[in-house]
C-alpha positions as CSV (number, residue, x, y, z in Angstrom):
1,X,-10.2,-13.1,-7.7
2,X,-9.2,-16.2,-9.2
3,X,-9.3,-19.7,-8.6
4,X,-5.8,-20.4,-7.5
5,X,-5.4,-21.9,-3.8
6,X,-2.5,-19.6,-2.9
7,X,-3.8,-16.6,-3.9
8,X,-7.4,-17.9,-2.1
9,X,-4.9,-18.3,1.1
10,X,-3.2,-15.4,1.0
11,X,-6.3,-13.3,0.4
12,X,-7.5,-15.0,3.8
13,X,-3.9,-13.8,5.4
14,X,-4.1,-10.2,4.1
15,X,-7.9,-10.1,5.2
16,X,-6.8,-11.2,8.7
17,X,-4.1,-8.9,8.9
18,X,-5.9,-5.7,7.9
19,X,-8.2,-6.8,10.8
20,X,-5.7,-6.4,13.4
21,X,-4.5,-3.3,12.1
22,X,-1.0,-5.3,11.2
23,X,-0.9,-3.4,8.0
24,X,3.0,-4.3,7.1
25,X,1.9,-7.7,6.3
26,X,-1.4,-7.0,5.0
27,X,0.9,-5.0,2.3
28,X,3.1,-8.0,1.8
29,X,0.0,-10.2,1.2
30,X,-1.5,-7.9,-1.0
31,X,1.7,-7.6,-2.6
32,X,1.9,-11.6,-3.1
33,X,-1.5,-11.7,-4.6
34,X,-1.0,-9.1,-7.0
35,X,2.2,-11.0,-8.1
36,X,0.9,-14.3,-8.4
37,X,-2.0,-12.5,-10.7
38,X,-1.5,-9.5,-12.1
39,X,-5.5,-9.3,-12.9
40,X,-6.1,-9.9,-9.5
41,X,-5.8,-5.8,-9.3
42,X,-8.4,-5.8,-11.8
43,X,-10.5,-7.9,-9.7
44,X,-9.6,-6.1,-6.6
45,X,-10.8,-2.8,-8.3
46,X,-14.3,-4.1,-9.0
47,X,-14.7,-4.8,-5.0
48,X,-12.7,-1.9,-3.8
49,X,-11.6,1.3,-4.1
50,X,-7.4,2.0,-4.4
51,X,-6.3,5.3,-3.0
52,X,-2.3,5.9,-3.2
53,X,-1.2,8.2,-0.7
54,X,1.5,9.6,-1.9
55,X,4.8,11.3,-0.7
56,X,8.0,12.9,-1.1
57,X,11.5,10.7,-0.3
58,X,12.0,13.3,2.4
59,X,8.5,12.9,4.0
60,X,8.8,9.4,3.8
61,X,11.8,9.4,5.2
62,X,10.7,11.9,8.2
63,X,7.8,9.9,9.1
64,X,9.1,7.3,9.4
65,X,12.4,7.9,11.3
66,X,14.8,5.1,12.5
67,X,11.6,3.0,13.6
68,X,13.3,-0.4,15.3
69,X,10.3,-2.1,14.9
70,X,9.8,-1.5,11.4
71,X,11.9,-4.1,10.0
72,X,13.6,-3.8,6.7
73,X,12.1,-5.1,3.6
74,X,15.2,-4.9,1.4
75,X,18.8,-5.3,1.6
76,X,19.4,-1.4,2.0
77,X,21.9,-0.4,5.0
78,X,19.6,3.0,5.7
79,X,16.1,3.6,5.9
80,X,16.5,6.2,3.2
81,X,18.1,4.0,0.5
82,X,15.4,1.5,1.6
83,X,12.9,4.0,0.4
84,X,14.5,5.0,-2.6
85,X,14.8,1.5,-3.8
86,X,11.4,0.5,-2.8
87,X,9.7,4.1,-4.5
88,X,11.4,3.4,-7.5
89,X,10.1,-0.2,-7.6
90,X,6.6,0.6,-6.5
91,X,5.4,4.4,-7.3
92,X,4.5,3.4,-11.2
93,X,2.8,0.5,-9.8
94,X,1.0,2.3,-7.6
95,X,0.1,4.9,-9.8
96,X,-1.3,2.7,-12.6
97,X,-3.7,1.0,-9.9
98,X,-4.8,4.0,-7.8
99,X,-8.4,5.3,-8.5
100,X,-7.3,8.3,-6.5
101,X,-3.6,9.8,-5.7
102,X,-3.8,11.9,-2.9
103,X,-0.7,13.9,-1.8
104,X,0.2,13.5,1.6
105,X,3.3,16.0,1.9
106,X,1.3,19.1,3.6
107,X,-1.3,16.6,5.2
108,X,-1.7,15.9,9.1
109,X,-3.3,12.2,9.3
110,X,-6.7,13.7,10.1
111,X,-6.7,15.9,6.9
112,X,-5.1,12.6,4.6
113,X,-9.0,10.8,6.1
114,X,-11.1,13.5,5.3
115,X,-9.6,13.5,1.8
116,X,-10.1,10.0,1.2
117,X,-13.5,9.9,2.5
118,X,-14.6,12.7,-0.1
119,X,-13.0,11.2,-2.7
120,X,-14.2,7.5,-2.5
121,X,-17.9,8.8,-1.3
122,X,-19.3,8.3,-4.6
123,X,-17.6,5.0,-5.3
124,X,-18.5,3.4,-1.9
């Protein structure tokens, strides 16, 4: 990555976070970096391996339910506009970084691992 103190910080934060499975702000971290940098995705793609799991507004949305402890990240009054919103900012993003897109729609959690694992085999 690059040189810049921030970025150097929040890399630490994200790191930290993924490490005690708090994966909302290892997101947001990640999120900052990228931001801050946008060839820090190039630079994250030499040392890793980006795998978009993607999913319908209607999976999303049932997976995720009315989750209290999943706090909003936008000013949406529903968890499906929040969605929305955020899969319309996000989904060409994610797209344009992703080595692999796997969709998720028909997928139990067990069957979404197994996928990734075959797919990122020969990169890892």
């Amino acid at each position: 990555m690059d040189n810049n103190p921030a970025s150097s910080n929040l890399s630490q934060l994200a790191i930290d976070a993924a490490l005690d499975s708090r994966w909302g702000e290892a997101l947001k971290y990640n999120k900052q970096i990228i931001k801050l940098d946008p060839q820090n995705v190039d630079a994250l793609k030499k040392n890793g391996v980006f795998v978009f799991l993607n999913a319908s507004l209607k999976t999303l949305v049932k997976r995720m339910g009315d989750d209290s402890n999943r706090p909003f990240l936008t000013n949406a009054k529903t968890r499906h506009e929040e969605i929305e919103k955020l899969l319309k900012e996000r989904e060409s993003l994610y797209r344009k970084a992703a080595d692999k897109i796997i969709e998720t729609d028909n997928l139990d959690p067990n069957k979404v691992t197994a996928t990734i694992l075959l797919n990122i085999k020969e990169k890892i």
